[in-house]
C-alpha positions in Angstrom: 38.8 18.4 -9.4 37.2 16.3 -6.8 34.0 14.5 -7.3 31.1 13.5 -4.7 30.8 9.8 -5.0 27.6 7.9 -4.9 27.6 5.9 -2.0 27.9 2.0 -3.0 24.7 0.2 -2.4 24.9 -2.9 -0.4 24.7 -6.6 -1.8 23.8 -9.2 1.1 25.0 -12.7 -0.5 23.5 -16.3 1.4 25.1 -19.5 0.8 26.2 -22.3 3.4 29.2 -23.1 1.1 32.5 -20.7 2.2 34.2 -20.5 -1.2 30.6 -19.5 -3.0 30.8 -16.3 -0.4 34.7 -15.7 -1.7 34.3 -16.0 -5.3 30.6 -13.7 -5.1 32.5 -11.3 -3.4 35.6 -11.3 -5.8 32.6 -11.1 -8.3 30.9 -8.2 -6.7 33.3 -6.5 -4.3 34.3 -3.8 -6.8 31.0 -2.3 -7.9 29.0 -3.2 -4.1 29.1 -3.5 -0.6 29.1 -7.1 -0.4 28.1 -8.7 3.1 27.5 -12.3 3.4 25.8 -15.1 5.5 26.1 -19.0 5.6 22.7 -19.1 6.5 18.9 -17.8 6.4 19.2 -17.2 10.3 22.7 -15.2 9.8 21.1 -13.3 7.1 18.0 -11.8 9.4 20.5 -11.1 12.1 22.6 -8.8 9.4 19.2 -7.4 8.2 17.7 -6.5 11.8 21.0 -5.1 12.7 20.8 -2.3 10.2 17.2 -3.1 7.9 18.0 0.0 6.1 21.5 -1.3 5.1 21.2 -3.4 2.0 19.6 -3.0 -1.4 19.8 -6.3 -2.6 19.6 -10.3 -1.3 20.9 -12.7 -3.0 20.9 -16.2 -1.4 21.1 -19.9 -2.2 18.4 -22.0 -2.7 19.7 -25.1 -1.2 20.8 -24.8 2.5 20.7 -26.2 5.5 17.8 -25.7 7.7 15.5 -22.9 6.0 16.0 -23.0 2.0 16.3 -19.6 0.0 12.6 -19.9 -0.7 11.5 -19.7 2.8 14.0 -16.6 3.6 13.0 -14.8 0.3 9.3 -14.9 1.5 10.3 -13.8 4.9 12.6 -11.0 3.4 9.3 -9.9 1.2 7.5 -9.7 4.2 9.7 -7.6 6.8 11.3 -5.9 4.4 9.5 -5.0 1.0 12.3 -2.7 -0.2 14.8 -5.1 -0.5 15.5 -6.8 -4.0 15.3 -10.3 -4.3 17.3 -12.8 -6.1 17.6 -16.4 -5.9 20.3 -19.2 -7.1 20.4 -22.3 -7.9 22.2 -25.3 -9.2 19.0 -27.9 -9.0 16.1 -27.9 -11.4 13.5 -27.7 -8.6 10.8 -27.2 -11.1 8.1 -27.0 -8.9 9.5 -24.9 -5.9 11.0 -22.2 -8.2 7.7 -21.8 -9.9 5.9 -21.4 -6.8 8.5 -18.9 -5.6 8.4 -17.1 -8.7 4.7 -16.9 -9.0 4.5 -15.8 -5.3 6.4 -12.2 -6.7 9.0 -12.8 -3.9 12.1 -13.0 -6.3 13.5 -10.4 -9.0 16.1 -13.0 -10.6 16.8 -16.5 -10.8 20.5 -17.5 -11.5 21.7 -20.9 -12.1 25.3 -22.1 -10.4 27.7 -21.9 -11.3 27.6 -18.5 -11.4 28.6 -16.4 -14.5 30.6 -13.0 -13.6 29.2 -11.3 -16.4 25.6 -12.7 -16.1 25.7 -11.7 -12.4 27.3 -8.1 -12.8 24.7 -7.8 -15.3 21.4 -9.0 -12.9 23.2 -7.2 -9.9 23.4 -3.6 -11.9 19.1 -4.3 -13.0 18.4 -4.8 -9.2 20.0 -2.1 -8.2 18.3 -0.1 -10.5 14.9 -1.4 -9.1 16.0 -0.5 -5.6 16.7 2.9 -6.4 13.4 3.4 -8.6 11.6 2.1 -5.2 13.7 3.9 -3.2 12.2 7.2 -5.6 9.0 6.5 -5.7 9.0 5.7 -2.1 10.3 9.7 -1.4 7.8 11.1 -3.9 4.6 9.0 -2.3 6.3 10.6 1.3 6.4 13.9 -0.3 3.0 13.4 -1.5 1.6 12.5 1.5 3.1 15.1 3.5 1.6 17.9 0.8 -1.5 16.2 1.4 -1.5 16.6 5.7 -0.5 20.2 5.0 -3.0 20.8 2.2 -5.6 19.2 5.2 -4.6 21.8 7.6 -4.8 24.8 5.1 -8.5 23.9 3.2 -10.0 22.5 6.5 -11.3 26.0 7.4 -12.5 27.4 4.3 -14.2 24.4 3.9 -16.3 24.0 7.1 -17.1 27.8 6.1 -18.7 26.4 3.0 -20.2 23.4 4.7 -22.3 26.2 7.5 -23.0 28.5 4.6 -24.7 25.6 2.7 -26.6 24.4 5.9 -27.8 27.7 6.2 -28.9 28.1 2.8 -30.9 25.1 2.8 -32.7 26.3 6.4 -33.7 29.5 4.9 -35.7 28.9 1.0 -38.7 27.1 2.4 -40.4 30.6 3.5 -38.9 32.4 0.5 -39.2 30.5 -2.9 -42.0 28.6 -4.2 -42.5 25.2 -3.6 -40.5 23.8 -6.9 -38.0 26.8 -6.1 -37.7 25.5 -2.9 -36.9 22.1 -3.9 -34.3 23.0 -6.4 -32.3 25.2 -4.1 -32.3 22.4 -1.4 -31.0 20.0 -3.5 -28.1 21.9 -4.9 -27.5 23.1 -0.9 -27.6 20.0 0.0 -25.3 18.5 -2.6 -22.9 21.5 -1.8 -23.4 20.7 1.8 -22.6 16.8 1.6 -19.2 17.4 -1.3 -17.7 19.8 1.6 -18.2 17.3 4.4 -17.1 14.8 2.3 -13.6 16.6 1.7 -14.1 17.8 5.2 -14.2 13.9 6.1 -11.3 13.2 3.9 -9.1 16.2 5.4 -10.1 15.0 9.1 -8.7 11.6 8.5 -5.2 12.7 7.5 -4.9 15.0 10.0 -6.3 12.4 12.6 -3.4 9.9 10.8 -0.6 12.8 11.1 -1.4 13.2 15.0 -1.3 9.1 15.5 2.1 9.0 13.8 3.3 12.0 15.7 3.9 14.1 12.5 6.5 11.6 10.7 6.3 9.7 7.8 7.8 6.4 8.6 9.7 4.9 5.4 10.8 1.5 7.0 8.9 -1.5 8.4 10.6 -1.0 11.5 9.8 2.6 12.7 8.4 2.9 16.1 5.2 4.6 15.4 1.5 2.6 14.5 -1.7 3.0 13.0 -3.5 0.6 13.2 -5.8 -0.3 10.7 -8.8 -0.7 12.8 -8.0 2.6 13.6 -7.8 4.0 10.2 -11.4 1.9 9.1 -12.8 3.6 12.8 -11.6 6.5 12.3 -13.1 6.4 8.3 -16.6 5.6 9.7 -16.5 8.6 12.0 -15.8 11.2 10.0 -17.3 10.2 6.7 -20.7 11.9 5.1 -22.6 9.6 4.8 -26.1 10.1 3.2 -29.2 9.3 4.5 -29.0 5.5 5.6 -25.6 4.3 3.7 -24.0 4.3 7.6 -26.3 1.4 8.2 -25.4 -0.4 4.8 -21.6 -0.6 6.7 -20.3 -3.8 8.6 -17.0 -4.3 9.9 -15.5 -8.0 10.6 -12.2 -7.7 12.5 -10.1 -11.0 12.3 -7.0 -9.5 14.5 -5.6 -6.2 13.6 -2.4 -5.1 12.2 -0.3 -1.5 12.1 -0.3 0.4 9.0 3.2 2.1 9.8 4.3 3.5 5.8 2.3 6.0 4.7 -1.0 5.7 7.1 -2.1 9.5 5.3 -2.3 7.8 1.7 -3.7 4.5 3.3 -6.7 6.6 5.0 -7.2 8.0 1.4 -7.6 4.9 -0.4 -10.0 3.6 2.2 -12.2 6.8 1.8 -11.6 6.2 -2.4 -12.8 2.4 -2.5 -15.3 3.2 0.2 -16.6 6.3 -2.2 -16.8 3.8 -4.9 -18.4 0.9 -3.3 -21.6 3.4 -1.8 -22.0 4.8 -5.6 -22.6 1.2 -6.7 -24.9 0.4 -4.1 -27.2 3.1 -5.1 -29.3 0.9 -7.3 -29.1 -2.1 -4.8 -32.5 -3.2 -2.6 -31.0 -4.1 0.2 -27.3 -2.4 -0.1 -24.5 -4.2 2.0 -20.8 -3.0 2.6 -17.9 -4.8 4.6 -15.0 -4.0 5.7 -13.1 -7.4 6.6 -9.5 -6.6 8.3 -7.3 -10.2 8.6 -4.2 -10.0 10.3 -2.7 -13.4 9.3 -1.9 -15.4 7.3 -0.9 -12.1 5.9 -2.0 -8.6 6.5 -5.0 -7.5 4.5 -8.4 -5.2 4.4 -11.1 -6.5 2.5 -14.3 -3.9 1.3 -17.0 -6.4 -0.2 -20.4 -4.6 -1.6 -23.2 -6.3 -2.7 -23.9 -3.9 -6.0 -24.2 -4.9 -9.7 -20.7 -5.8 -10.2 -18.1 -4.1 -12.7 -18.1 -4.9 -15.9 -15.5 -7.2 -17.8 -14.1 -4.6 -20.3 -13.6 -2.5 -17.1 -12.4 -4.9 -14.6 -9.0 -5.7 -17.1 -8.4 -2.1 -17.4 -8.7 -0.9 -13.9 -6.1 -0.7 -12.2 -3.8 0.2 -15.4 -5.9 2.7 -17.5 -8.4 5.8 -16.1 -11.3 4.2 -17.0 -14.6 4.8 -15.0 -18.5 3.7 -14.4 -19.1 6.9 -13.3 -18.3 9.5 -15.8 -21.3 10.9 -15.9 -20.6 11.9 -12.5 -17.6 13.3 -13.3 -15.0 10.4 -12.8 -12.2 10.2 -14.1 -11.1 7.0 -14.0 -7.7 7.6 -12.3 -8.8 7.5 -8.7 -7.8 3.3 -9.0 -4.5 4.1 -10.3 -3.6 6.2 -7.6 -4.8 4.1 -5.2 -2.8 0.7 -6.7 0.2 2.5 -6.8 0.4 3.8 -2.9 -0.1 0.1 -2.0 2.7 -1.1 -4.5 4.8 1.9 -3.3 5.6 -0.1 0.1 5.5 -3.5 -1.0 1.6 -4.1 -1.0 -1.3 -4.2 -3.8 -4.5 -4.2 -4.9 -6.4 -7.0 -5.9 -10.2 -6.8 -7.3 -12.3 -9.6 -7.8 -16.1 -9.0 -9.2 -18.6 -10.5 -11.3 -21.7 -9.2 -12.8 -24.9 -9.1 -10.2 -22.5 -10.8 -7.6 -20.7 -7.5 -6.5 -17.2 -6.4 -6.0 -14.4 -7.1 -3.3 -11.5 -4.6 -3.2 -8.6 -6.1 -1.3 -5.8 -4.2 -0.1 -2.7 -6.1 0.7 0.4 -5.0 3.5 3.7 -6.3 3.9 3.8 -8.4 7.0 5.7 -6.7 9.7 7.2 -8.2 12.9 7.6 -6.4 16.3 11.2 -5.4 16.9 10.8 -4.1 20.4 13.9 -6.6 21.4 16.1 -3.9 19.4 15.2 -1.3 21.5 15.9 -3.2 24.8 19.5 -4.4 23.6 
């Protein structure tokens, strides 16, 4: 009885010294794909050749030229999915701390290497990779529910958006005056929740058509959004009330593409955004920024002026459904969601706030590198 075997995963090793390569192969060979490099240079070649490839890099820290800690931060940047591990034989205190802190390595092993330490970190990264490599499909499946879900409620929808504008033409010649203003309020709260999911719905459809109707899953798919183009498009479509479109600046310090998941991206926008305007409610003179920085690395900044979340929340946030807004009907989870899209591709959320001083939501991207060269080889 035959059985389907589960294709190996692929192990890239980097060391300038030839018989470390032999013996982490010997080490490796017969549970992974082992390919190896002498150098950080060698190793990006083997990675743009076939980005999808390998699973896991583990390099050296010590080499000539560009050390393991300036190719793990490279690696972290072009390509997210891949797991990182470093080795050493020196006790570079400082260095592996800062590489460490920086989240650019899974596993530090110290040379010389133990077979049975190594087997044992190499079987935990590959279980990582294939836990990223899950969540990864699921956010795509996701996200592609979502653009259909778009196309399907878009219709009834606007239906319930004209009925509502209607409505709220029609009671001043009809009901009395406190009548009147009851039944244009709730029209007009009907009225602005459908263009809001209206607004929402546009924006992934508007992503979809950008993208030509795929979901990239590697850094190095043709197809861009940028994300000036997903805050632009955003602004367009949203529904806003009264004056908040005024309250909304937008700093662009270079640009960047959004090229995994632009769908989810355009709905964490509208989230925070959604957020941020809530807050400002109570504010005098409301303020909201969008700041999009292309370098050092990729990032979009929304910074409001409101009264700041509170402490209890703020630790909580992004890890529990906790909300400042139940009475509204929050839930708490919309912060959750949001983190975990951004971490599903290699990026984050960070919040920083303090009480009267308002919030900034930052959303962090992978850096990714043109590879039009490949194209013209």
């Amino acid at each position: 009885m035959s059985e389907v075997k589960q294709a190996r995963l692929a192990v890239l090793y980097v060391d300038d010294e030839e018989m470390a390569r032999k013996y982490f192969a010997r080490a490796a060979g017969g549970d992974y794909e082992v390919l190896v490099a002498d150098g950080a240079d060698e190793a990006l070649a083997v990675l743009r050749a076939d980005p999808a490839r390998v699973a896991v890099l583990v390099t050296d820290f010590r080499m000539p030229g560009r050390d393991g800690g300036q190719l793990l931060r490279q690696v972290a940047q072009e390509y997210p999915q891949i797991v990182r591990i470093l080795v050493t034989a020196y006790a570079d205190k400082d260095v592996l701390l800062e590489t460490v802190n920086s989240g650019e390595v899974f596993r530090i092993l110290e040379k010389p290497l133990s077979v049975a330490d190594l087997r044992e970190v190499l079987a935990r990264a590959a279980e990582r990779h294939r836990e990223r490599t899950l969540r990864q499909h699921r956010l795509m499946a996701i996200d592609e529910t979502l653009a259909f879900l778009a196309h399907e409620l878009n219709t009834p929808l606007a239906a319930i958006a004209n009925f509502a504008h209607g409505i709220r033409g029609r009671v001043a010649g009809e009901y009395s005056a406190g009548r009147q203003a009851e039944i244009g309020q709730a029209a007009s709260a009907m009225y602005d929740n459908a263009q809001y999911c209206l607004a929402v719905l546009s924006s992934f459809l508007q992503s979809v058509r950008n993208s030509a109707g795929s979901m990239p899953a590697r850094s190095d798919a043709g197809t861009e959004v940028s994300a000036g183009t997903l805050v632009t498009s955003l602004l367009d479509s949203y529904p806003f009330a009264g004056d908040q479109r005024s309250w909304v600046q937008v700093e662009m310090h270079g640009d960047f593409p959004v090229q995994t998941l632009p769908n989810c991206v355009a709905l964490v926008l509208s989230s925070v955004m959604s957020n941020a305007l809530r807050a400002l409610r109570s504010v005098g003179t409301p303020a909201l920024r969008f700041v999009v920085v292309a370098q050092p690395r990729p990032e979009i900044r929304i910074c409001d002026n409101g009264p700041g979340i509170p402490p209890e929340v703020m630790e909580r946030l992004l890890v529990d459904p906790v909300t400042t807004h139940a009475s509204a009907g929050g839930s708490g989870l919309g912060m959750i969601f949001c983190n975990r899209v951004m971490q599903s591709f290699g990026g984050g959320i960070r919040i920083e706030s303090a009480s009267g001083a308002g919030t900034t939501v930052t959303l962090d991207f992978p850096s990714f590198k043109s590879r039009k060269h490949r194209s013209d080889r």
